[in-house]
N, C-alpha and C positions, 0 to 999 in steps of 0.2 A: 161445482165447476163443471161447466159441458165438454162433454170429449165430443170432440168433431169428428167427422168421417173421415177417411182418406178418400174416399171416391163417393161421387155419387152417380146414380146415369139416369138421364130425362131422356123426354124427346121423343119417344118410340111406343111400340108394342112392347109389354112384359107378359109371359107365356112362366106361370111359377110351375111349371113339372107337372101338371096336369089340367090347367084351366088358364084361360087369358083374362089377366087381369082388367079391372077399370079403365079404360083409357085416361091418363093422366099421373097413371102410377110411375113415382121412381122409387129409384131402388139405395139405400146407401149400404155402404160397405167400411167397417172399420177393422184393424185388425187381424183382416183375414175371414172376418164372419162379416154375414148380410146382417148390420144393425138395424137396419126399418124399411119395411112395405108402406107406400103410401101416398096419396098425393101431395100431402105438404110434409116436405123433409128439409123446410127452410134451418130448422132450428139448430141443426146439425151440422150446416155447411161452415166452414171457416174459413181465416186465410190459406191454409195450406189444403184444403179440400180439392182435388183435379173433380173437376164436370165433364164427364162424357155426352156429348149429345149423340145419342142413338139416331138422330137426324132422319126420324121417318125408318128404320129400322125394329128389328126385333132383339129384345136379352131374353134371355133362356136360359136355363142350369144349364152348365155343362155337360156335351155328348158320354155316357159312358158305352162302352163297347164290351159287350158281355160275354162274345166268344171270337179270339183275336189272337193273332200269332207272332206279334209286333217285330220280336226279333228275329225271324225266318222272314219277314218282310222287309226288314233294313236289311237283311244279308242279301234278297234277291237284287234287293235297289241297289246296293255295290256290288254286284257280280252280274251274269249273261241277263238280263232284264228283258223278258220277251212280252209282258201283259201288255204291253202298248201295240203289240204285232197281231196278226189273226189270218194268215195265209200263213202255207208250209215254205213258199218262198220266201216270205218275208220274215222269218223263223231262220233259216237256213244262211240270209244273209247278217243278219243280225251274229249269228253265231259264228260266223268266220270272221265276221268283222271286231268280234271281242277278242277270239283268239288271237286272231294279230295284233291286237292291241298289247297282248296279256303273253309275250310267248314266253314267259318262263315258269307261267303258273301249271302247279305238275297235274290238276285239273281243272275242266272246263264245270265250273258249276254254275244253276240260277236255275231258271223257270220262267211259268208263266204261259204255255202253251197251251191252245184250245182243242180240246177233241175235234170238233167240230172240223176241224181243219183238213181232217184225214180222214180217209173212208175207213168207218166202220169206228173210228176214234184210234185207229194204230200208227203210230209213226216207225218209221225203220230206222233201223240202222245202219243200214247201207247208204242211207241220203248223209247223215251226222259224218261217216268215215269218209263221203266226199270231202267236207270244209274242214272235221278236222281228223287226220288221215296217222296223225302223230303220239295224241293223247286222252285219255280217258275222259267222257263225255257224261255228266248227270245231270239230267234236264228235269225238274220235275212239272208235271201237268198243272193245269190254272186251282184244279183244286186238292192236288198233293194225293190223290188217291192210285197216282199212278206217276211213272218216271221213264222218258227216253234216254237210252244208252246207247253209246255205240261200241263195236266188235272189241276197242282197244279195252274199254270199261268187263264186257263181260267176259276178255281173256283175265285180265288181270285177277277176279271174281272166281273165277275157276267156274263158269253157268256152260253148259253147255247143250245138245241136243238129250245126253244122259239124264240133265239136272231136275229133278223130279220136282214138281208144283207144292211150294209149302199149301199146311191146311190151311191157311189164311190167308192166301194170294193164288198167283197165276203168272204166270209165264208167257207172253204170248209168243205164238210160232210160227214158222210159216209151215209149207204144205209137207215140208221135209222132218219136222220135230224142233228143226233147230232154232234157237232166241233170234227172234227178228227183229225185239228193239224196245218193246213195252214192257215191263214189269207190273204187273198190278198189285194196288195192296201189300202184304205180308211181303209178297216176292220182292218189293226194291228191295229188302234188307240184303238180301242175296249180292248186292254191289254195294248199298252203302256204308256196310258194313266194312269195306275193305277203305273208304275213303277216312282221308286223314282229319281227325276232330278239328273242330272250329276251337281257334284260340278263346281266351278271355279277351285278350287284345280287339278280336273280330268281335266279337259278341259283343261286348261294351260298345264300340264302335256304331254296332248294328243299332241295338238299343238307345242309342241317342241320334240316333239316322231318324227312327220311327216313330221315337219323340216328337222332334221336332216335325214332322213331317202329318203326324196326327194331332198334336196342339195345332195347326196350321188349318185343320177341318175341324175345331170346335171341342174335338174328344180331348178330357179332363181325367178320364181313368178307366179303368180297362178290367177285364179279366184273363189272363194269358191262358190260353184254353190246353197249351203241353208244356206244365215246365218238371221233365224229367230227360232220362236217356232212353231213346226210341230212335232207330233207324241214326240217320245224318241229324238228329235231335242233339245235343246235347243240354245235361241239365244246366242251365241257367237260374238256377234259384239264388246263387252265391254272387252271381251277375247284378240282379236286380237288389239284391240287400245289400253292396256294395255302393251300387248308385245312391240309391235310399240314404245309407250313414252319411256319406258325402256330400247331399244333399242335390245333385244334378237328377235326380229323378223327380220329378217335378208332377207327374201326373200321381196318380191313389191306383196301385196294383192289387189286385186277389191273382195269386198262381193256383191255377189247379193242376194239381199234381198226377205226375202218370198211372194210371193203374195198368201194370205190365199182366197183361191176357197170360201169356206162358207160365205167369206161378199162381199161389192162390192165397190165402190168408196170411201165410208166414212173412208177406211184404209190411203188413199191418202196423210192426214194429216201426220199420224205419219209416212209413210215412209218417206217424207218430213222434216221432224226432226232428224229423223236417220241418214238420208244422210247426214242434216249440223253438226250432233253432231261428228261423227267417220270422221274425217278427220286431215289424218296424211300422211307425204310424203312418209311413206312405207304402209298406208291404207286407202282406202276412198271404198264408198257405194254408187259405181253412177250408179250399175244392179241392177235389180229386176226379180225374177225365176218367171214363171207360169210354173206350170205342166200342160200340155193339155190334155197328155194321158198317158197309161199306155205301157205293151210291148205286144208284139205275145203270150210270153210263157203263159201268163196266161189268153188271149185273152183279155184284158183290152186294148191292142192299140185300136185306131183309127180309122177304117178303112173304104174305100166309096164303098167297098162290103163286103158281108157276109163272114166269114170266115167258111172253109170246118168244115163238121160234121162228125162223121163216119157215113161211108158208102154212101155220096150222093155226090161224086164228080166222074167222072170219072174214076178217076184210082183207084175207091173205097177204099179212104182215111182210115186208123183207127187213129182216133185222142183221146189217150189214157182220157184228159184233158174232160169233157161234158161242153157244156154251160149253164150258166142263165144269163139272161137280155140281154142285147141287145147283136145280134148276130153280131154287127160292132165292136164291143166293147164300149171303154168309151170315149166320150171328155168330162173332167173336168169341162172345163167351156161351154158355149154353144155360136155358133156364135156369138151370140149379145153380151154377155156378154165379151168375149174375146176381141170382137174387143172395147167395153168401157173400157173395161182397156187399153189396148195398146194404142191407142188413147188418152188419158188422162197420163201416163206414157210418151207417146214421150214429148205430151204439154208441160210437164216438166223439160223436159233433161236427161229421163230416158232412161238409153238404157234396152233394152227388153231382156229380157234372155229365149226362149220359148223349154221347154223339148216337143220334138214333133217327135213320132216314126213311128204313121201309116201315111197312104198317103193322110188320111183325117185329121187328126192332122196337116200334114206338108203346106196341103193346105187351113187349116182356120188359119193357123198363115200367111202366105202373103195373104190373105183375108183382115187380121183383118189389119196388115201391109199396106198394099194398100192403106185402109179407113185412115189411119192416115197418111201417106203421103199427101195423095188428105187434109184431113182440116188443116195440120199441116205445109206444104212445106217442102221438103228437109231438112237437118240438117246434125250433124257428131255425130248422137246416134252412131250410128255404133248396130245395133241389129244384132242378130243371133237366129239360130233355132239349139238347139243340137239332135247331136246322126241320126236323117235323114234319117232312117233305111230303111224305104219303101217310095219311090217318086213314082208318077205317070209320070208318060216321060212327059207330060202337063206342068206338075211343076216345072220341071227343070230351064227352061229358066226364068224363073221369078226372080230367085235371085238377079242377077247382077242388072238389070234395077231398081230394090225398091231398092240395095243397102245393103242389108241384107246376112250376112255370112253363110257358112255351118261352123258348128262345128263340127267336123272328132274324133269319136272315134273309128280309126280306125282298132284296135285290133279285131275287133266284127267280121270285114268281111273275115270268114273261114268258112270250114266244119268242125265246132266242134261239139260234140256231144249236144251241146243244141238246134245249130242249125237246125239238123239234122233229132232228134228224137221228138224234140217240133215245131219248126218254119215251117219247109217246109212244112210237111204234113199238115198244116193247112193256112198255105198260098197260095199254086197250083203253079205248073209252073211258071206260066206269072209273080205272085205278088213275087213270091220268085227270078226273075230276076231284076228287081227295087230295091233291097236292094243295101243298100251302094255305092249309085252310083256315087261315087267319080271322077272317071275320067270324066263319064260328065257333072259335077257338072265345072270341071276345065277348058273342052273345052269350055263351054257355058263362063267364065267368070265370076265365082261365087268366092269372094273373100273368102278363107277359112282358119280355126283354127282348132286348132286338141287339144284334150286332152286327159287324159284317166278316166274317172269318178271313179277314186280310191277309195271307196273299193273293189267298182265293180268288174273291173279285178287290174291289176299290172302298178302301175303309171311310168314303167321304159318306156321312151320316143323310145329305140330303140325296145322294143318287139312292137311298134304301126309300130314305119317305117318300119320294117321288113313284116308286112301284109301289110302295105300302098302299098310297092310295089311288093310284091310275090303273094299277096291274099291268104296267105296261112301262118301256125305256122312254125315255123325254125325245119327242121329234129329233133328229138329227142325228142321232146315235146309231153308227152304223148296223148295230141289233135292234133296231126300234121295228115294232108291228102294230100298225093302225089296229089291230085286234086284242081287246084287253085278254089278259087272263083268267080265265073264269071270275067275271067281277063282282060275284056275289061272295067275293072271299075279300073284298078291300075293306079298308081302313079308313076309318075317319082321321083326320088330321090330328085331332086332337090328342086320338087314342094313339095314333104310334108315334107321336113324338114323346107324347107320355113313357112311352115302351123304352126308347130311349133315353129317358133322360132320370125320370122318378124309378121308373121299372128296373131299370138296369143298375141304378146306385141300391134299390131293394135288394136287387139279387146279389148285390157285392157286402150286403152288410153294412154300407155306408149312411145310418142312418140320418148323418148329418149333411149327406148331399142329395143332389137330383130334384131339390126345391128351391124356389127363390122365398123364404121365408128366416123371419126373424131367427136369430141363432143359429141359422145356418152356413153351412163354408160358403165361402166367396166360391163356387169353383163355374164361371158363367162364359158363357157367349153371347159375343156380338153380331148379329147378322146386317148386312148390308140394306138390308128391304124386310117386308113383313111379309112371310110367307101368304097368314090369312087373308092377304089384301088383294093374292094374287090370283089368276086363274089356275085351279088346279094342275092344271098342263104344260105349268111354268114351277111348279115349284122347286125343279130343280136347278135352277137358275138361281136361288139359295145360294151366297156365299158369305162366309166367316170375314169379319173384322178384325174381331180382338177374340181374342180367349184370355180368360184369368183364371187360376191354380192359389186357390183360398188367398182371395183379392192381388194377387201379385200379376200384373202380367207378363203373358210367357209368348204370346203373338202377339202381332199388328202392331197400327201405327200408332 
């Protein structure tokens, strides 16, 4: 007897996870698995079979997002939401106009602000106690490595001119000593510490904010790059297994779990319980995050040279931002210590999730990598290093041979204004040519994943491909520059949607997604148009139809 499909889809481009198929390929789908690649899949179709016509579009596996903050991104979407803003006025109005919305909320919270916005990347807190004059203000930056407060926030906090710079942040000041408004790094804990935890109520909330909101852009499954307790973090791993038993969690999660910097091995145990307690076939906890460093903008990356001061570089730099402490910036953890965790996290089956931006960052994570290969042997962790911002050419070739992925957030690599007015000048020539070196990351044979650290920038999977391979924002974008990014670092199409889609269900362990191949999950998208059909310059004009979550759909019409 023939089992018919439940769907089949004609009509279009099929793109299986790494190569575009035949023209004339469908796809069918029974059960939740892709039952047959092919061009005749008459045999299959029945009465109750639905025909998708792709109608001159593209199917693709499903986006996976392989370093992603989904639920600090539904909490921003329901609270002060500034990412759509990019002046300090239009920051400013936005935030009075929430607090009037909101006046009994006992804080003002959200984000989404651009350095760029403010000279030197500092916002004050004298602008914030204008609009709100009354209650505790936590703003945090578009990429969370920094947070605006104001005066009522840091009385409350006990911060004051006395408050001395944790090792792993900064305080910024004015000419006086006293907090003028930025926290950097380590130092938000210094306020968020005092703010009142996110319910479950909020977090689940958030969580199905994000859901939907990322089914809506193609993304089928994710890696949530912090699910512990850090700063305004709360763990959410009970959140997500929650949803999971219930069955509203509809996307395929990996949490990687926090590696807390301030202890050292003795945390080992209870991540080890964590990972066996939360497992569920739409979520298990087999990552663990280290932050190693921090970014350029706020000179907290990494770095294996000084970064430019004003006035002592050659093309006599003015670098609006001053330093204290070390003029490399920060590694988090310290050689030694890096490489005892890693090493002891392989031992275990951990795979490594390491946020590492300078060039020194990027090179005591395969450092520390290295040393656990050599006591551990080979394995299928399958580790990575996110975000990869500044490589040294040295470092390059090293990936493939340890076996460790680059994780591609590829949207970063343009001339946007943060880049621009914060990063370059304080990087020089040579280190600002090393950024995002994507394309040789791919010639060398470096297995790669792409995400996009949402709430950072925009989780939509085509505004990434569209820099993957332009080096540059799509015309019309108010950060758009006719001048690519160093474009001997782009991507073929092929290769970074591949990054996305086969790559990134690789890196989740998912070896049953990220292909349009036989016995694989249904977990796909619909695009409106075929990318390959179009002028590279358009590709992100890319938009989602349908998405389906192991053949079920969870968007469109």
């Amino acid at each position: 007897m023939t089992v018919h499909a439940d769907t089949v889809f004609r009509g279009g481009t099929v793109f299986d996870g790494t190569r575009v198929l035949p023209a004339g390929t469908q796809v069918a789908v029974q059960g939740g698995t892709i039952a047959a690649v092919g061009i005749d899949v008459d045999g299959l179709i029945g009465a109750g079979t639905t025909i998708v016509d792709l109608e001159g579009g593209m199917l693709a596996p499903g986006f996976v997002d392989a370093h992603i903050h989904p639920i600090e991104g539904g909490l921003e979407r329901m609270r002060c939401d500034l990412s759509e803003a990019a002046t300090r006025e239009d920051y400013l109005r936005l935030i009075r106009d929430y607090a009037g919305a909101h006046p009994d909320a006992p804080w003002i919270l959200g984000g989404g602000w651009q350095l760029a916005a403010f000279p030197g990347g500092i916002a004050l807190a004298s602008d914030l106690d204008a609009v709100v004059p009354d209650r505790p203000v936590f703003l945090s930056n578009r990429d969370h490595h920094g947070a605006w407060v104001n005066s009522a926030a840091l009385r409350l906090a006990g911060v004051d001119a006395q408050t001395p710079d944790p090792d792993d942040g900064r305080i910024e000041r004015d000419a006086h000593g006293a907090p003028s408004g930025v926290l950097q790094e380590g130092a938000r804990l210094r306020v968020s510490r005092v703010i009142p935890a996110d319910t479950d109520a909020e977090n689940h909330a958030a969580l199905m904010t994000a859901q939907r909101y990322l089914h809506s852009l193609g993304v089928t499954g994710w890696q949530d790059a912090i699910v512990g307790d850090y700063g305004n973090h709360t763990d959410t791993g009970d959140i997500y297994l929650a949803a999971a038993q219930s069955g509203e969690l509809t996307a395929t999660v990996v949490a990687a779990l926090w590696w807390e910097r301030h202890q050292g091995l003795e945390q080992l145990d209870d991540l080890l319980a964590r990972r066996e307690r939360l497992r569920h076939p739409r979520f298990r906890a087999g990552s663990v995050k280290i932050m190693q460093d921090g970014i350029p903008e706020n000179q907290t990356a990494s770095m294996l040279d000084e970064y430019f001061v004003p006035g002592t570089d050659a093309a006599g730099c003015r670098c609006a931002t001053s330093l204290r402490g070390d003029s490399r910036g920060h590694s988090f953890l310290s050689p030694d210590e890096l490489t005892r965790a890693v090493t002891a996290l392989d031992a275990q089956g951990f795979q490594v999730h390491v946020h590492a931006i300078g060039d020194r960052a990027v090179r005591e994570a395969l450092d520390a990598l290295a040393v656990a290969r050599d006591a551990n042997g080979a394995n299928d962790n399958r580790h990575h290093l996110a975000h990869v911002q500044v490589v040294h050419p040295d470092d390059v070739p090293r990936f493939a041979p340890l076996g460790v992925a680059a994780n591609l957030q590829a949207l970063w690599a343009t001339f946007e204004p943060q880049m621009v007015e914060l990063n370059l000048p304080i990087l020089g020539e040579q280190r600002a040519a090393w950024q995002y070196p994507f394309g040789d990351l791919a010639r060398a044979g470096t297995a790669l994943c792409a995400g996009s650290d949402w709430p950072v920038t925009t989780p939509d999977p085509w505004a990434a491909l569209h820099v993957a391979v332009n080096r540059m924002l799509p015309a019309g974008h108010p950060d758009h520059s006719d001048r690519p990014f160093y474009p001997e670092q782009a991507l073929d199409l092929v290769t970074a949607l591949a990054a996305y889609t086969s790559g990134s269900a690789a890196i989740n362990h998912q070896d049953r997604a990220g292909r349009i191949v036989a016995g694989y999950d249904a977990d796909l998208v619909v695009t409106d148009r075929d990318p390959f059909a179009l002028d590279r310059l358009d590709i992100a004009s890319t938009r989602t139809r349908q998405t389906y979550t192991r053949g079920v759909r969870v968007y469109g019409d």
